[in-house]
C-alpha positions as CSV (number, residue, x, y, z in Angstrom):
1,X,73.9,52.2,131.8
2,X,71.4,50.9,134.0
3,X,68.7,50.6,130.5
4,X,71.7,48.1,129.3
5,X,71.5,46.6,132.7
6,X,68.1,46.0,132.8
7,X,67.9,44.3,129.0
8,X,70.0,42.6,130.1
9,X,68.7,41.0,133.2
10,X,65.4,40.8,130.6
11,X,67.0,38.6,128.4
12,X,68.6,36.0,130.8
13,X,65.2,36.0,132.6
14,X,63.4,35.4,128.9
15,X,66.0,32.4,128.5
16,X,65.2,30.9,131.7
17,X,61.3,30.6,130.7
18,X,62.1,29.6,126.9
19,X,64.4,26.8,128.7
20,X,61.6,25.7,131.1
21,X,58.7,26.0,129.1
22,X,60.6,24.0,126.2
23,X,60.6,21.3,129.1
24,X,57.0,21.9,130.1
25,X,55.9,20.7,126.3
26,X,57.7,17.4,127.0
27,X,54.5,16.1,128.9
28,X,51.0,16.6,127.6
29,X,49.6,17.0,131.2
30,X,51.9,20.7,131.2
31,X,51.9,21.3,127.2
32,X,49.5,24.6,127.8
33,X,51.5,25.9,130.6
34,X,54.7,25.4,128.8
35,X,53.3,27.2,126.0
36,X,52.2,30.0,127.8
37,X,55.8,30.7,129.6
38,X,57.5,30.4,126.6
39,X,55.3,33.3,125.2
40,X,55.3,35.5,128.4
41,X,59.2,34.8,128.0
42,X,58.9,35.8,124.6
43,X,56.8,39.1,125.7
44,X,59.7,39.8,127.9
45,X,62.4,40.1,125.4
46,X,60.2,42.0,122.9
47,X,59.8,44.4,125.6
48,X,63.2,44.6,126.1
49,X,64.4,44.7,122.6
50,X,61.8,47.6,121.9
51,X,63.8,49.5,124.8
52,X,66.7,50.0,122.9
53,X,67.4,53.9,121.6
54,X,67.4,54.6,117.9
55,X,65.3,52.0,116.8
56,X,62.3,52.8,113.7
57,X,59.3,52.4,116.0
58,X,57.1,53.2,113.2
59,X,58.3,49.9,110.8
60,X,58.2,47.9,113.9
61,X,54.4,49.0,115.1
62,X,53.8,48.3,111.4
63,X,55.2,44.8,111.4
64,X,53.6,43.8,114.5
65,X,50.0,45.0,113.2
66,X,50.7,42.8,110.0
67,X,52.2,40.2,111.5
68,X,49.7,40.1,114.2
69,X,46.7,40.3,112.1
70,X,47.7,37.3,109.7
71,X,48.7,35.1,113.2
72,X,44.9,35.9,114.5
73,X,43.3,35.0,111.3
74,X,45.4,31.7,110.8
75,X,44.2,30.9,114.5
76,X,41.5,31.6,113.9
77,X,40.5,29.9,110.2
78,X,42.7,27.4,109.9
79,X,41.6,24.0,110.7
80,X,43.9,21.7,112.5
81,X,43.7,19.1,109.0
82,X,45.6,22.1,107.8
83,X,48.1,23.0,110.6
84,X,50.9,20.8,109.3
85,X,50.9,22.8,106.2
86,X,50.7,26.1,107.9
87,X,53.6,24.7,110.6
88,X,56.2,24.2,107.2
89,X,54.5,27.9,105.6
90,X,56.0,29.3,109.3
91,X,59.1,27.9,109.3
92,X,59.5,29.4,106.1
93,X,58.6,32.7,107.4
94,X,61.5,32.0,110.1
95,X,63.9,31.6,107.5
96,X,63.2,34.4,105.6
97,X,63.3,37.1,108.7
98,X,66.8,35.8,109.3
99,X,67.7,35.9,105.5
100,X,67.0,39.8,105.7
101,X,68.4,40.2,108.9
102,X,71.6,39.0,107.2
103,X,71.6,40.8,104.1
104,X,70.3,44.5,105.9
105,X,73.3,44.1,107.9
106,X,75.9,43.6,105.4
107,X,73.8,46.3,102.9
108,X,74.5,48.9,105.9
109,X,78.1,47.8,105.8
110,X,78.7,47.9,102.3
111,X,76.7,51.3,102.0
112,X,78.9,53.1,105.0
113,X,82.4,52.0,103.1
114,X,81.6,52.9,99.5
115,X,84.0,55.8,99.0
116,X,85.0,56.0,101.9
117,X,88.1,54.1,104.0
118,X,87.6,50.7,104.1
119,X,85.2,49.9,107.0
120,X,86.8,46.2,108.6
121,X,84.1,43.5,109.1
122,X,85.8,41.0,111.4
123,X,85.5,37.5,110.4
124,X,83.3,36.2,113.1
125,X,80.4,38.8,111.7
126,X,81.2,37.9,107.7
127,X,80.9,34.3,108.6
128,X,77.3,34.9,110.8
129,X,76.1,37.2,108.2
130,X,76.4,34.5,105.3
131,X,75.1,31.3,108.0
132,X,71.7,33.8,108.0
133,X,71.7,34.2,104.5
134,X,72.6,30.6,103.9
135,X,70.3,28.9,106.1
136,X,67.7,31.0,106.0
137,X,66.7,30.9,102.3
138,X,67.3,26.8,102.1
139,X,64.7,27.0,104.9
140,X,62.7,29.9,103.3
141,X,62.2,27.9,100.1
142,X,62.7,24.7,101.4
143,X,59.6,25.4,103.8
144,X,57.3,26.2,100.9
145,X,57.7,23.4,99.0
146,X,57.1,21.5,101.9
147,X,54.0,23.8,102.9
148,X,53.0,23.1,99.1
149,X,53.2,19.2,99.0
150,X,51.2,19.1,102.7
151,X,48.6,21.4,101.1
152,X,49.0,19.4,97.9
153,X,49.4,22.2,95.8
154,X,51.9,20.3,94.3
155,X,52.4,16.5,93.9
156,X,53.5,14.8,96.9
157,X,55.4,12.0,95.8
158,X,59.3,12.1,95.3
159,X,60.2,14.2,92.7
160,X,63.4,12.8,91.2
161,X,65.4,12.9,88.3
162,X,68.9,11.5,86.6
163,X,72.3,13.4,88.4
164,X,70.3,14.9,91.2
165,X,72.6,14.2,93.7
166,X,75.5,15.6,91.6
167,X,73.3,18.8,90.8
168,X,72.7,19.8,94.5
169,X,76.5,18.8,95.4
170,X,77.6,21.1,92.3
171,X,75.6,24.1,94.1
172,X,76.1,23.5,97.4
173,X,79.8,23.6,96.3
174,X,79.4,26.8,94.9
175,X,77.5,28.6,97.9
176,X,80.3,27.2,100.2
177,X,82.7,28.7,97.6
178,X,80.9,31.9,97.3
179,X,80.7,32.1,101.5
180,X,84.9,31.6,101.7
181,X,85.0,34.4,99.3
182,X,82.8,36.7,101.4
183,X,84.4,36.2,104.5
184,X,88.1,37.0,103.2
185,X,87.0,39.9,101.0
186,X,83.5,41.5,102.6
187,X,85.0,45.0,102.0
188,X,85.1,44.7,98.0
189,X,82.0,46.2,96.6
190,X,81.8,43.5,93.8
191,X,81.0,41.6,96.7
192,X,77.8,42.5,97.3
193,X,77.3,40.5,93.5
194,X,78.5,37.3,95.3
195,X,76.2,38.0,98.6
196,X,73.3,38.2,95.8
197,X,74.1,34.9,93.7
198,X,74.6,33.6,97.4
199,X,71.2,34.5,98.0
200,X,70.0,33.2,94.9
201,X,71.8,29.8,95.1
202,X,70.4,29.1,99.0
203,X,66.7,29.3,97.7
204,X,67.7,26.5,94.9
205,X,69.3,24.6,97.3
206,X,66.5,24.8,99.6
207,X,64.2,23.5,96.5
208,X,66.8,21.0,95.6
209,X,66.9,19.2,98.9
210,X,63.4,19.4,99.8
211,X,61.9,17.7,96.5
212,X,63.4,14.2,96.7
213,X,61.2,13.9,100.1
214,X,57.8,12.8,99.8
215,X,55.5,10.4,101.8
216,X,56.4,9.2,105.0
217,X,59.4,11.4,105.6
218,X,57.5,14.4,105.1
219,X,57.2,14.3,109.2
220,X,60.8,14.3,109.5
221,X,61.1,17.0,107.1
222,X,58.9,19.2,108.9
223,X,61.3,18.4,112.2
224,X,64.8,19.3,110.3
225,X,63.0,22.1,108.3
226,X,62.3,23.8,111.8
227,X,65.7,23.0,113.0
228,X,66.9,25.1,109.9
229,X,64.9,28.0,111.1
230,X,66.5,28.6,114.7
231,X,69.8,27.9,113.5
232,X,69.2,30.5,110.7
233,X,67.7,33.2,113.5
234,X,70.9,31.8,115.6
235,X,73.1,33.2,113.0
236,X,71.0,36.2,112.8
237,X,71.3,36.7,116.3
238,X,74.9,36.9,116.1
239,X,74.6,39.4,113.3
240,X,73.0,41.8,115.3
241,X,74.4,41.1,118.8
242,X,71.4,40.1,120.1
243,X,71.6,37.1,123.2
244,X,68.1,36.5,123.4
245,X,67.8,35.7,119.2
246,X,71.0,33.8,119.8
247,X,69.5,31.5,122.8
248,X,66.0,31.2,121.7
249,X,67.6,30.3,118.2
250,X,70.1,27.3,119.3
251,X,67.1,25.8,121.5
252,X,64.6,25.7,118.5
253,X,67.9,24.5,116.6
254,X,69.0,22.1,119.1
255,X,65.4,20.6,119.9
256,X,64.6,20.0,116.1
257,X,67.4,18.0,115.0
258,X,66.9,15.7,118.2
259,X,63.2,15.5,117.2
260,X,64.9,14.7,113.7
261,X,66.6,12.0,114.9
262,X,64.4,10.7,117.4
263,X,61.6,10.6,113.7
264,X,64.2,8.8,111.8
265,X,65.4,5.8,114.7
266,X,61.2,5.5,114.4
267,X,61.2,5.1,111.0
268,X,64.7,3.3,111.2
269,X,66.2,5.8,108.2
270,X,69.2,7.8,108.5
271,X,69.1,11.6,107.7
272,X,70.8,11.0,104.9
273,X,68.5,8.5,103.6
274,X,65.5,10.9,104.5
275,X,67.4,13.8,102.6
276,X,68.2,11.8,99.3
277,X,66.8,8.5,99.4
278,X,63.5,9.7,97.7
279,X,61.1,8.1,99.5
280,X,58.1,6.9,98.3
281,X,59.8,6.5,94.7
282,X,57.7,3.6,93.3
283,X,54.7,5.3,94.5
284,X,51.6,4.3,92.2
285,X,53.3,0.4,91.6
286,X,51.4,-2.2,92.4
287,X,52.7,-5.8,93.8
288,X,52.7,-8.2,91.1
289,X,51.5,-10.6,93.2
290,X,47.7,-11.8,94.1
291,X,47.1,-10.3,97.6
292,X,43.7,-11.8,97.9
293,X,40.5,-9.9,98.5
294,X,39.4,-7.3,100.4
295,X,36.3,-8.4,103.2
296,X,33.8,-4.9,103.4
297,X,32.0,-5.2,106.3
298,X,28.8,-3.0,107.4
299,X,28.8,-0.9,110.5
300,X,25.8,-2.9,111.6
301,X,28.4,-6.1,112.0
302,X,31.0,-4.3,113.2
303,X,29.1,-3.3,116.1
304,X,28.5,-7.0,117.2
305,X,32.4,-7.4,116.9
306,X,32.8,-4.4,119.3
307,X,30.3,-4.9,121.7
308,X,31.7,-8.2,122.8
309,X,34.7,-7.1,122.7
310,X,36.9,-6.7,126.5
311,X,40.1,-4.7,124.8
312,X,40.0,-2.3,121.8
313,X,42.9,-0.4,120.2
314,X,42.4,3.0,118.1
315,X,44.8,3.7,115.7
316,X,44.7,7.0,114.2
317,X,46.4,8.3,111.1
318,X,45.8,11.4,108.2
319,X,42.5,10.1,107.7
320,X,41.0,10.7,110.8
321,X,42.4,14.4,110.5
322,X,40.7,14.8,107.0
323,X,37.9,13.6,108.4
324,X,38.0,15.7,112.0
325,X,36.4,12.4,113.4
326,X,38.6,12.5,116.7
327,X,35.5,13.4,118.8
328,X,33.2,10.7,117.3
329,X,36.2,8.3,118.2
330,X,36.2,9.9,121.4
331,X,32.9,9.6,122.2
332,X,33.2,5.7,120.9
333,X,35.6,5.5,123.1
334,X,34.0,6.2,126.3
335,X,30.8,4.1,125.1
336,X,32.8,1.2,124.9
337,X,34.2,1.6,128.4
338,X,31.0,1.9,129.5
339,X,30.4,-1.4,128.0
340,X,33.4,-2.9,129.7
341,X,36.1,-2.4,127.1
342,X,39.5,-1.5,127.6
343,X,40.0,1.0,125.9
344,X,43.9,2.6,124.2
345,X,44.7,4.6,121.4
346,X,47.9,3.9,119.5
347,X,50.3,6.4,118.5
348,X,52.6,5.8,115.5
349,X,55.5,8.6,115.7
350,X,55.4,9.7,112.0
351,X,51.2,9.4,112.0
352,X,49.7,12.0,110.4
353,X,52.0,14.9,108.4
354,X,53.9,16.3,110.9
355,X,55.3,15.4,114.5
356,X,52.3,15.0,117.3
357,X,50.0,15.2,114.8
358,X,47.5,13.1,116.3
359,X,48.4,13.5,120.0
360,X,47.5,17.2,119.4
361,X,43.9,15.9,117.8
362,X,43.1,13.8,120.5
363,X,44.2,16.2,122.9
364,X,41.6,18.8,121.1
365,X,38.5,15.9,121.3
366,X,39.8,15.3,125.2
367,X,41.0,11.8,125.3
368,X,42.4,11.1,128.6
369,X,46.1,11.3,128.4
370,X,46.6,7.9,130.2
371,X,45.1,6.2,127.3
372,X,47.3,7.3,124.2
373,X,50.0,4.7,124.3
374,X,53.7,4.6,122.0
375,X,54.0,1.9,119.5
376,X,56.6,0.5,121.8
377,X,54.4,-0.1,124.2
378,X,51.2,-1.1,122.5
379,X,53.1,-3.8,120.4
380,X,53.9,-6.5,122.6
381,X,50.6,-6.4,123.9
382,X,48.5,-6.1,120.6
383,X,48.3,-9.9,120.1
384,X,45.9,-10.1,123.2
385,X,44.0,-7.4,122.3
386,X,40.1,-8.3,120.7
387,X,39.9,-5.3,118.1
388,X,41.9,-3.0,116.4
389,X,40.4,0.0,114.8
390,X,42.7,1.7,112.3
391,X,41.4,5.1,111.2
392,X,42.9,6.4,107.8
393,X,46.4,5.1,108.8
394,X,48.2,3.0,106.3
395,X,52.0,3.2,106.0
396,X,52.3,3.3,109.7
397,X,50.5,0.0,109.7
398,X,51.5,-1.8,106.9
399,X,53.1,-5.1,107.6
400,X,54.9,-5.1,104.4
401,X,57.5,-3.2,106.6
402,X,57.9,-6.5,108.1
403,X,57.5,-8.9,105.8
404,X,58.1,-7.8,102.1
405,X,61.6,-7.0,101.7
406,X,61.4,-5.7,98.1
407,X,59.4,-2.9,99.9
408,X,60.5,0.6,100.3
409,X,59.0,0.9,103.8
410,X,60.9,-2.6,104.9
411,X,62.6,-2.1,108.5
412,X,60.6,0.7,109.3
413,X,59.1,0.2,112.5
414,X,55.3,-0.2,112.3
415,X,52.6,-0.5,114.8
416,X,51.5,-4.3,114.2
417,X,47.6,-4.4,114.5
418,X,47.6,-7.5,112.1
419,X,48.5,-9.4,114.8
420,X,45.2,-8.5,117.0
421,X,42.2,-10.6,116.7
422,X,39.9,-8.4,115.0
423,X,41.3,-5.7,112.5
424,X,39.0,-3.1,111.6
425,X,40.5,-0.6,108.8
426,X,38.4,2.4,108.2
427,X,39.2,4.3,104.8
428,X,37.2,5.6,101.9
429,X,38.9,3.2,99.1
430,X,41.7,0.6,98.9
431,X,43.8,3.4,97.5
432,X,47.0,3.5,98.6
433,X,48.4,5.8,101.6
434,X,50.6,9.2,101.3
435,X,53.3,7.0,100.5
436,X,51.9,5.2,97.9
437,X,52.3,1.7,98.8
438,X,49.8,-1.1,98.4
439,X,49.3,-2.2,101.9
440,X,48.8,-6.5,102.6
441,X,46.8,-5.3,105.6
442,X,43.7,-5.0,103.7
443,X,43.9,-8.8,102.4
444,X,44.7,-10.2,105.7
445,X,42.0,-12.9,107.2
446,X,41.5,-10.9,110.1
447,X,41.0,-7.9,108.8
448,X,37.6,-6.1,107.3
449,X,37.1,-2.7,105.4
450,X,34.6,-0.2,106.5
451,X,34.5,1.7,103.9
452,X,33.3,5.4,103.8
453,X,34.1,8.6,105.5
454,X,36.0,7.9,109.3
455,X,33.2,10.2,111.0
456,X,30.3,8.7,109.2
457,X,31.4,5.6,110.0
458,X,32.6,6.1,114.0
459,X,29.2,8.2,114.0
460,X,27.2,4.6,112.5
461,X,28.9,2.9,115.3
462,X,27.7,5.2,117.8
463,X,24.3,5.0,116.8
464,X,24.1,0.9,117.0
465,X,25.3,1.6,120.2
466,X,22.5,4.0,121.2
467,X,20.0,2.0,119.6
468,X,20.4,-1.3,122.0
């Protein structure tokens, strides 16, 4: 009595720190702390599961060394250009726990009533059982198709084809169909059939709704991907009867589809446009009009630009990941406060491939926190400001957005650094962005390419710098 007591108090307590140090990664100044009660929180209701009687100590010590073994080693060799990737290949892993959770519970149902007398499984379980199954493989498979176009294993661009939308309705149909079934007859032993073609059908669904998404929405994916996993280990927790799994589940649930929405008001998109709008569809086609011609300019001259300069603006995107050149910038940066320069760095919300992609970059290379600004805040200011820097953005910067209403990108919400004085767009070619969109920044009178790799370049910078 008092064990059940104490879990009990163990799990309320572990809620309380999930609940607070989800709040704590709200602010980048208590990010690490928030992190670290959410896993002492976490700690606490392993601790307490593990106290339960009965349980296979033997399967669980060998899960944890597995489990624990590939976390280190992904900590440890996985570069942050890779951790959007990795953050889909997790989710995944989410799902899939959940999945099994699901289908060992109903397996140990369906194995106790076979022959015997029929064994009730109330509705509330059935239905909870077939959510984990559900959700859990459309975010198992979903997830790796996601981690494969990050780690471009596969093409990342759209992948459509002629009655797609009917295709996924027709399944979805039938694993809706297949879950009413389940719930009114669990006890049937033919129904274990259904539960596996219910399995089956999730994963395709998960496949079917994730390959329409490609370029820019691939951060908004990533958000509604992870929302999928802790509704899935929601479900699962109901399964099993296990408050902590159900708590910990609905906040990761809860927190991703408001991340979701909060991506798609940034990119001003609708779920549903994100879902099956396949963006990034005319990836590859060019404008048939004359843009005009690109202006390369040498590091040498950019470094006369910059040290007159009294206001510059970094903008970061995927290429300064690729790259790893946020210390460089960093350390440009401070040199050009030193020379006067005031100095921000702008943050699209969908820059980079997954959500706080580049905050958690500059973070890593130490740029003060008071200088990363929101695009809603850098532009009404970026007219007065002398320089832009844009390093290996492109979609979040394309003014096509704004002005080309034949584009795919138009209405989305771009940070407007053709507007500053001075435009400096660092990238390796005039080839096209994730989403594959020609981008009328490059052409613009104010603008000039430095072309080559971002950290080579920054590091050029640097030097002229040092050399005067």
């Amino acid at each position: 009595m008092y064990r059940e007591y104490l879990i009990g108090l163990s799990y309320i307590a572990a809620s309380i720190l999930f609940i607070f140090g989800l709040k704590m990664l709200s602010s980048p100044h208590r990010a690490r702390r928030g992190n670290l009660v959410s896993a002492v929180g976490m700690l606490l209701a392993v601790i307490a599961t593990l106290s339960y009687q009965g349980m296979s100590f033997g399967w669980i010590l060998a899960g944890l060394m597995i489990g624990g073994l590939f976390g280190a080693i992904s900590a440890v060799k996985v570069p942050m250009t890779s951790m959007p990737e990795f953050v889909g290949l997790y989710n995944g892993f989410g799902g899939i726990a959940s999945l099994l959770v699901g289908w060992a519970e109903y397996h140990a149902f369906w194995h106790d009533s076979w022959g015997q007398e029929l064994v009730p499984l109330g509705r509330f379980t059935g239905v909870s059982i077939y959510l984990a199954i559900l959700i859990g493989g459309v975010t198992f498979s979903g997830s790796m198709v996601a981690f494969g176009k990050l780690a471009e294993m596969i093409s990342g661009r759209p992948i459509l084809y002629k009655g797609q939308h009917i295709v996924s309705g027709f399944v979805l149909v039938a694993v809706a169909a297949l879950g009413v079934v389940f719930v009114l007859f669990p006890h049937l032993h033919v129904i274990y059939a259904v539960v596996l073609v219910g399995i089956v059908l999730s994963l395709i669904l998960g496949v079917l709704v994730t390959i329409p998404i490609g370029g820019a929405d691939m951060p908004v994916a990533i958000c509604l991907l992870n929302s999928y996993s802790g509704l899935a280990a929601c479900a699962a927790g109901f399964v099993i009867s296990n408050t902590v799994l159900i708590v910990a589940g609905s906040l990761v649930g809860a927190s991703g589809i408001i991340l979701t929405i909060i991506m798609c008001k940034a990119m001003n998109r609708s779920i549903a446009n994100v879902l099956f709008g396949g963006f990034g569809a005319t990836a590859g086609v060019q404008s048939s009009g004359v843009l005009g011609e690109a202006k390369p300019i040498t590091a040498a001259d950019a470094y006369f630009v910059l040290e007159g300069a009294s206001s510059v603006v970094f903008v970061p995107g995927y290429g300064m990941a690729v790259a790893q050149a946020q210390h460089v910038v960093r350390e440009l940066g401070e040199i050009l406060e030193k020379n006067g320069a005031e100095v921000k760095y702008a943050i699209h919300p969908v820059a980079g491939r997954m959500p706080g992609h580049m905050n958690v970059l500059l973070a890593e290379a130490n740029v003060p926190y008071e200088q990363l600004v929101e695009m809603d805040a850098i532009n009404p200011i970026i007219e007065t400001m002398d320089v832009a820097i844009v390093i290996g953005a492109n979609d979040v910067v394309n003014p096509a957005a704004r002005e080309d209403e034949k584009s795919p990108i138009y209405g989305m919400p771009i940070i407007n650094v053709d507007k500053a004085r001075t435009v400096f767009v660092l990238k390796r070619s005039m080839a096209s962005g994730f989403a594959g969109i020609e981008n009328p920044l490059f052409f613009k009178e104010n603008t000039r390419m430095l072309f080559g790799d971002a950290k080579v370049s920054i590091q050029a910078l640097v030097a002229q710098f040092k050399e005067t």
